[in-house]
N, C-alpha and C positions, 0 to 999 in steps of 0.2 A: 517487389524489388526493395531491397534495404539497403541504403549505400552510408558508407561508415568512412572514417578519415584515419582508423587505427592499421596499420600494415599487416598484410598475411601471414607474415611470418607470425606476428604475435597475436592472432585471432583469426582462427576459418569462419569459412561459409558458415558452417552449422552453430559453433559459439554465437557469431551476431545474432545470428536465427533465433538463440534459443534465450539470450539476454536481452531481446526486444520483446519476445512474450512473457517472458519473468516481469518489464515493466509493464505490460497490459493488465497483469496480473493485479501487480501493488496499484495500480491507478482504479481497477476494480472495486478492489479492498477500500481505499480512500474514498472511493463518490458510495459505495456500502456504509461505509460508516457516519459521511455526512447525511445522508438522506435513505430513507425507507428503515432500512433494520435497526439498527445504532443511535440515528440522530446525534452525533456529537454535538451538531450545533444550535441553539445561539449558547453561547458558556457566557454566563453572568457570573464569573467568578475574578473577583481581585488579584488575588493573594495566589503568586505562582504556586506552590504545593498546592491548593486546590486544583489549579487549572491543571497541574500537571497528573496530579491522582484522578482527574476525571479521565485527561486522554489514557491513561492508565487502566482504568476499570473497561472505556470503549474498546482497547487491543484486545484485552482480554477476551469479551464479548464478541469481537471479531472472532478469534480463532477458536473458540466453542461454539460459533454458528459454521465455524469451515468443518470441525470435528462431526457434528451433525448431519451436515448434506452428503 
């Protein structure tokens, strides 16, 4: 059971259904990428452009191991 505070009229049954396992999805993705395939973490980086082209090269790397399986 999923229970939601958004009105019927502007979301069925099956949208919450199917927007609760879209977030299962992305929270997959995220514990994927901090630990086992990816490692994003620990970032020893200063200087936001680094920190941010590393999470940048990890998406990437995400979604060419999604390509893969």
């Amino acid at each position: 059971m999923i229970e939601t505070d958004v009105p019927d009229d502007k979301l069925s049954s099956q949208d919450v259904h199917d927007r609760y396992k879209d977030l299962q999805k992305v929270e997959r993705d995220f514990r994927q990428m901090k630990t086992g395939l990816l490692e994003v973490r620990p970032i020893f980086l200063r200087k936001r452009a680094r920190t941010e082209g590393h999470v940048f090269i990890s998406m990437i790397s995400l979604k060419l191991a999604r390509l893969s399986d």
